[in-house]
C-alpha positions, 0 to 999 in steps of 0.5 A: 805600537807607542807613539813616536817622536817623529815631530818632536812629541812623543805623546802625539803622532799625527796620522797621515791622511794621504791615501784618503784625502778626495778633495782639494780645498781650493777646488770644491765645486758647488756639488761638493759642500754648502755654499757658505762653506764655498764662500769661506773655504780660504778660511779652512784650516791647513797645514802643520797645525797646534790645536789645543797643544796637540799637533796636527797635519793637516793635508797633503806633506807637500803643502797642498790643502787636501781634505776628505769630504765625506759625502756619498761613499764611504772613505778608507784608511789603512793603517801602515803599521798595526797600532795600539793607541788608546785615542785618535784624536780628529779635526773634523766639522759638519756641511751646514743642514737645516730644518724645515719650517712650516709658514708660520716659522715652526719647526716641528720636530725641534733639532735645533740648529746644528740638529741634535744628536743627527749622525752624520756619519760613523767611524768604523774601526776594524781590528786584526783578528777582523773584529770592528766597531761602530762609533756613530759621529753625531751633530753637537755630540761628536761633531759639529757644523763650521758656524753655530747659533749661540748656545747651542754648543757641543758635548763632546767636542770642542771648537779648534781654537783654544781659551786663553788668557787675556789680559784687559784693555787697561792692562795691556802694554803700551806697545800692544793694542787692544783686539777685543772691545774694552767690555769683554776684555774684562772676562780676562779669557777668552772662550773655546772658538773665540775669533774663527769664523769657521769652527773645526771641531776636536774630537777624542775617540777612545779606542776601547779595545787598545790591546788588539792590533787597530789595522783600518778606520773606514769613514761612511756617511750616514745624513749630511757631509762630513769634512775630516781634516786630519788625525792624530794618535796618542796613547794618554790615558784622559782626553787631551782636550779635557783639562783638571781644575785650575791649580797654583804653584809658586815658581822661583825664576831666574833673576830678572825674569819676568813671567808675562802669559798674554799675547805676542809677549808671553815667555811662558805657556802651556800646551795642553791647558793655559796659564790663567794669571801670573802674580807675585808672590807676597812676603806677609811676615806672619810674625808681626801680621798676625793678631797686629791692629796696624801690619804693614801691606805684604811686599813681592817677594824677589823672582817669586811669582804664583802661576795659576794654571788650568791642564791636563795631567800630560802637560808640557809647561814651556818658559821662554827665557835666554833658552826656553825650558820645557817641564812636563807638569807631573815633574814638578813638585820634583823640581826645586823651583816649583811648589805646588799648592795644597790641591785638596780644597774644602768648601767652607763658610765663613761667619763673621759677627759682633761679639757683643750681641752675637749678630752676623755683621758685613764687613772686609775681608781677606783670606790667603794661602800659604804662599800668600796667595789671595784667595776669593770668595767662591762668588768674587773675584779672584784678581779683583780690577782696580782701574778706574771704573771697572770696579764691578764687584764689591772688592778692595785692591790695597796695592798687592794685597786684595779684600771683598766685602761680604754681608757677614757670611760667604763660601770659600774653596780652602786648601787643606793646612793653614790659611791666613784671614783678616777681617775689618769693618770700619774705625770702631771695631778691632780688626783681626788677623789669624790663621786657622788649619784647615782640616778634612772636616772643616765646615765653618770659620767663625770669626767674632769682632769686638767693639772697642771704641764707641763714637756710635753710641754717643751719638756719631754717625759716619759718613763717605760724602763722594762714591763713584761708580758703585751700583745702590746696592753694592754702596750700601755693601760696602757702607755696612762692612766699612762702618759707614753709616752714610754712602752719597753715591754721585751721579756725574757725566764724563764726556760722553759717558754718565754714571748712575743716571738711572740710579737718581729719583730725586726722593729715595734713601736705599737702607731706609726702615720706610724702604725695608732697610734697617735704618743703619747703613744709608745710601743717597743718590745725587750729583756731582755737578762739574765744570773743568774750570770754574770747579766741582760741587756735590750736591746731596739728598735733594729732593725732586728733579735732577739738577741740570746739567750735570756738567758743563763747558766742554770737556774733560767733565762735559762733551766737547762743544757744550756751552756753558749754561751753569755756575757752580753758584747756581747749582748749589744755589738749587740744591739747596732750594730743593733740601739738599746740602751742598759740599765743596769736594775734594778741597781745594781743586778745581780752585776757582768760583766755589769760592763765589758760592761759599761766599754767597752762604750757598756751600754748607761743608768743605770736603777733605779727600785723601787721595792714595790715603795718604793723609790730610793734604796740608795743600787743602787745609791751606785753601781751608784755613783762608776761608775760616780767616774770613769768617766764612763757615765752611765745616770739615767733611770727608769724602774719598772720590771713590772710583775704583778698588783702590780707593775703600768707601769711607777711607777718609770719612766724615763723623757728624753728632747727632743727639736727641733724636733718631737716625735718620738720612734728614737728621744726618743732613742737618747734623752737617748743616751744624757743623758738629763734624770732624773728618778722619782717615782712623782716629777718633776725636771728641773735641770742646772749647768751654761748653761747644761743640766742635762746628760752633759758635761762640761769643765772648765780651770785647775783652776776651777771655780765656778758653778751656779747650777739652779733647779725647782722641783714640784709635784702632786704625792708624797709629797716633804721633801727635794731637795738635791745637790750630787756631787762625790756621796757626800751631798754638799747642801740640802734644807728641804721643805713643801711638802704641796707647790708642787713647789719648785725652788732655786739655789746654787753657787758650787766652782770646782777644780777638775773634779767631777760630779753633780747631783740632789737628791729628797726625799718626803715622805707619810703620816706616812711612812719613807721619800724615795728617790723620784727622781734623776737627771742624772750627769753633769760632770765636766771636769777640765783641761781635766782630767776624773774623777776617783776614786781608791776604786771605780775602784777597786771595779769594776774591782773585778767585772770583774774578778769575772765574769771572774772566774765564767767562769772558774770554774763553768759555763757550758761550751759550745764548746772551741771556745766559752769558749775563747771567752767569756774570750776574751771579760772579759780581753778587759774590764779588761785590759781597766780599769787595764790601767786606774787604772796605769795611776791613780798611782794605782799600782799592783802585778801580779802573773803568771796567769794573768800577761799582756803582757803590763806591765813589770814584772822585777818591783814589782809595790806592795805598802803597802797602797795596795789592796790585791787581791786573785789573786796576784793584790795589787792596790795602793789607791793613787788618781791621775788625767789622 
């Protein structure tokens, strides 16, 4: 006899139990069953049930919650009708039994707990022609009890409570709160049994004799109590609760229609499996993709989506739109809105190397199928998280399109036909985007990079002055497939939270020769020191104790109700006393008393940023510029603030020279102290004015003279639009170029009369998006007559920094004890009396009111001017600009 369609189903028939059934759930008595299932009886299952897509009825038709508990006597069920199913499926489960312990807590003999392999009972099944046969139901085979330890599951049988797919806490819609913690919502799935406190467990007993009439199933406990629930028949040929490896299919829906697989708002679903993610599906244009150093990112292609799935062959697909469509899964390669994907997969490893040399070098990569579907490393993840600080593997979230980092060589699971790979390592080396065939006798990718530009050789090492988040040894994963010679991964606290704190030793350099590295790929731990107001300071490569506190002032860097205990100027201050550099980051926010320590010679580079990589923020420059206006020197450095996938290390990174003498982390450090930098998103600069290198500085005679300014720029990443000359943060030449030639060289004769600094500027631009600023050289500095450069407006604006900073300490900050409050003023007021003094010599004039008049100046004379700034404080500066 086949299975009906009596419930809507024609693959199951649920069985009815109402001849059999001794017991009523809410009646069990103690003599019945353990008193923890007593305890929690409310919480058995009854009722219509859907467990792993296969329906059950679970007592009896008019709602009461009968069960067969399976105890002293052996309990019978004739079959109305001879039957010819190929499976009765059971919900089942096991009273609790222990094992008995001797005084000291061993247990001998070891069953573990449920006990292994103990029956609990057989099930007999009893033919027409009165043949019969016995299957033994044992524990964490068959059978299994309500509660178990961890890892002592069973090998036949499932929990009642299907894996599904989850989407992460950060995922979630607005509208939905998250009901799992925030840690294992990154698993994106659940796990068989997941939220049941008692476990019912399905159970596929294969009926081997399906040609003979099955006319009577005789239940007889054999050590311990069994409670049966319920029975379903079905004549599949596999087990329904064995689901085939996880396969893709792009499907076209109809227009508007979203597929959403998570929780209370999923419109699509399968029964007897579950969709694992739903993605779109990506238009690359292989045409301009292929062998093209600068493609554009693939884009959604309109209501076409991958659905990744894992199921039985049997499967019902269900799609909840404006009428809910149910597609049995074998019928769809015939469906037109379907495809499937190559389900044949071939392991094999990709190689990737540098062609000149031969050695197997890291590096990014890419891979995906003919429906543009992302395809992982057998060993990465295949939707890498690109919210902030969930970044646990070592991989790159580029909008839809999805890269890992590899040491040089990884496994893969490809599909038999074309796939698509793409390989980068950094600025220098050409990337590659082909397509191989993957054929039945496929074993290995070899893949070779070529070197085409040689910044390396000359000397210039490549460095990412800001990574968050990342473990040491995934930096310098990620440093080496980058091409980035110098990772500083920041340790910094956040609220309550701290982030690689025990990563810190004050002393090693990951990657070094001295520590079984090669000596080229480099990474440091040291501190982002962070307060909310008076601004963020990197403070790198120092030796010894940490610098404390790592932020403070409250929140949103430090917890809510800390005092304020540090200055930036006093952090940078002990860096440096402790051999480190310091860097201003992420330029120019948080604007305020960085200004104090850059003043004070305490800041030894500037850190430009480009968040979204987008580019250079002319904002940042302008924050720049006032400084070099005053003579400050404040080289450029680049840093991404890396702190999730979507933010590459070394996007934005900084190149420094070093010439005459080893690599090394100390050595790369000096180079920074220099200033022979230049900070870039892609293209490559070599840049002189006369005989300096960029960083310099240069003293011409009070008559000036005329400069030779010689560059050199080329590019294998962003395409180049512009080379241009700054000079006092002003556009004095500019050069439109090709950006399909990749080298660029020129040179231009600057006359100076007065003391100015120089710099080079890059733009370059992508496809159809606007034109960036893609690189920028640190300033020469030219000393005429020995006279520094200044700038009144600029200085002006400075010192409103300082002061700020200076009034936030008085009125709002929360104050620790007085000896600090004073100190922390102290070291504002040296700064600000440092640049007052300056701004005097300058001619720039200025009131004082009683508050803050110094001690320095004479107060019998009023210095106001009417061309003045007038400051809240009683200050009015003149503008006139005059040289030291």
């Amino acid at each position: 006899m086949q299975p009906n369609s009596t419930n809507g189903d024609p693959r199951f028939v649920p069985v009815s139990l109402q001849s059999a059934y001794n017991r009523s759930i809410s009646g069990l008595q103690p003599g019945d069953c353990s008193d923890t299932v007593l305890a929690n009886k409310d919480k058995l299952l009854t009722g219509r049930q859907q467990l792993w897509g296969v329906p059950f009825s679970l007592g009896l038709p008019d709602g009461a919650s009968n069960v067969i508990v399976l105890k002293d006597r052996e309990v019978e069920l004739d079959f109305p009708h001879s039957l010819h199913d190929r499976q009765l499926l059971f919900v089942h489960a096991a009273d609790f039994k222990e094992s008995d312990a001797s005084p000291d807590g061993i247990i001998s003999p070891m069953m573990g707990n449920p006990r292994l392999g103990e029956t609990v009972c057989e099930y007999v099944l009893h033919y027409s022609d009165g043949s019969a046969v016995a299957f033994p139901i044992r524990r964490r085979y068959q059978i299994s009890e309500f509660q178990v330890k961890w890892g002592e599951n069973s090998f036949e049988s499932f929990k009642h409570v299907k894996p599904r797919t989850m989407a992460t806490n950060t995922d979630l819609l607005h509208k939905e709160a998250p009901t799992i913690p925030w840690g294992q919502s990154q698993l994106r799935t659940t796990f068989p049994g997941f939220g049941s406190v008692m476990h019912h467990w399905l159970y596929a007993l294969q009926n081997p004799h399906p040609d003979k009439e099955l006319v009577r199933l005789v239940m007889q406990p054999c050590d311990g109590t069994a409670f049966i629930f319920g029975i379903t028949r079905t004549n599949l040929a596999t087990n329904p609760f064995r689901w085939d490896a996880r396969r893709k299919a792009r499907f076209v829906s109809a227009p508007g229609f979203v597929p959403q697989p998570f929780g209370e708002s999923a419109n699509i679903g399968i029964d007897l499996g579950e969709v694992i993610s739903v993605t779109p599906a990506l238009e690359y244009d292989h045409t301009g993709w292929l062998n093209n150093p600068n493609p554009r990112l693939p884009s959604p292609k309109p209501n076409e989506w991958i659905v990744e799935y894992t199921a039985h062959p049997d499967a019902l697909i269900r799609i909840h739109n404006e009428s809910t469509a149910t597609i049995p899964l074998r019928e769809l390669p015939a469906r037109p809105e379907w495809s499937l994907s190559e389900n044949a997969l071939r392991k094999v490893t990709v190689r990737i190397t540098e062609r000149a040399g031969g050695r197997k070098v890291a590096a990014k990569i890419h891979v995906h199928g003919a429906f543009g579907d992302y395809i992982a490393p057998v060993n990465g993840h295949r939707i890498p998280n690109a919210h902030w600080f969930e970044d646990y593997g070592a991989e790159y979230v580029q909008d839809f399109h999805y890269s890992a980092y590899i040491d040089g060589e990884a496994e893969y699971k490809l599909p038999l036909g074309d796939v698509y790979i793409e390989v980068t390592k950094g600025f220098e080396l050409k990337p590659v985007r082909k397509r191989f065939t993957i054929a039945a006798e496929t074993n290995l990718i070899a893949i070779e990079l070529d070197r085409v530009l040689d910044w390396r050789q000359k000397g210039w090492v490549t460095a990412d002055t800001h990574v968050h988040f990342l473990s040491p040894q995934t930096a310098l994963l990620e440093g080496d497939a980058e091409g980035v010679n110098v990772v500083n991964l920041l340790t910094s606290q956040w609220g309550e939270m701290f982030s690689n704190l025990g990563d810190f030793d004050g002393k090693t350099t990951i990657g070094s020769k001295e520590n079984g590295g090669s000596g080229e790929y480099l990474v440091r731990v040291g501190t982002e020191n962070r307060q909310h107001v008076l601004g963020h300071i990197s403070l790198i490569g120092y030796e010894g104790k940490m610098i404390v506190p790592l932020c403070t002032g409250g929140p949103d860097e430090s917890g809510l109700g800390d005092p304020l205990e540090a200055t930036v100027t006093e952090w940078a201050k002990q860096c440096r006393e402790q051999n480190g550099i310091v860097v201003m980051p992420h330029l120019p926010n948080p604007r305020a008393e960085g200004a104090a320590a850059l003043v004070l010679g305490e800041i030894d580079a500037v850190e430009m940023c480009s968040f979204e990589n987008i580019g250079i923020n002319p904002y940042s420059l302008s924050d720049w510029y006032r400084y070099l206006n005053c003579g400050y020197k404040a080289p450029a450095v680049g840093g991404t603030d890396k702190m999730s996938q979507q933010t590459a290390v070394g996007t934005i990174r900084t190149y420094s020279l070093i010439r005459n003498e080893p690599f090394t982390y100390e050595s790369w450090m000096d180079s920074v102290r220099r200033g022979h930098t230049f900070a870039t998103l892609g293209p490559l600069l070599d840049f002189r004015v006369g005989d300096c290198e960029m960083g310099s500085l240069m003293q011409l005679p009070a008559s000036g003279g005329t400069l030779d300014v010689v560059w050199q720029v080329s590019s294998v990443t962003v395409p180049v639009t512009k080379i241009e000359l700054v000079v006092d943060g002003l556009l004095r030449e500019s050069v439109a170029v090709d950006p399909e030639v990749g080298h660029y060289a020129g040179h231009w004769s600057v006359p100076v009369k007065d003391s100015c600094w120089i710099a080079l500027r890059i733009r370059g631009k992508y496809h159809d998006q606007s034109e960036m600023i893609a690189a920028h050289s640190s300033a020469v500095t030219v000393i005429v007559d020995g006279k520094s450069c200044f700038n009144a407006t600029d200085a002006v604006t400075i010192l409103e920094q300082i002061e700020g900073s200076t009034a936030y300490i008085k009125t709002l900050a929360t104050k620790a004890d007085e000896q600090t409050y004073k100190r922390l003023l102290l070291t504002l007021t040296s700064a600000q009396r440092a640049l007052h003094n300056r701004m005097h010599r300058h001619g720039v004039m200025h009131h004082h009111s009683a508050p803050d008049r110094h001690e320095h100046h004479d107060h019998d004379h009023d210095h106001r001017h009417g061309s003045g700034h007038k400051h809240g404080h009683g200050h009015s500066h003149n503008l006139d600009h005059k040289h030291d």
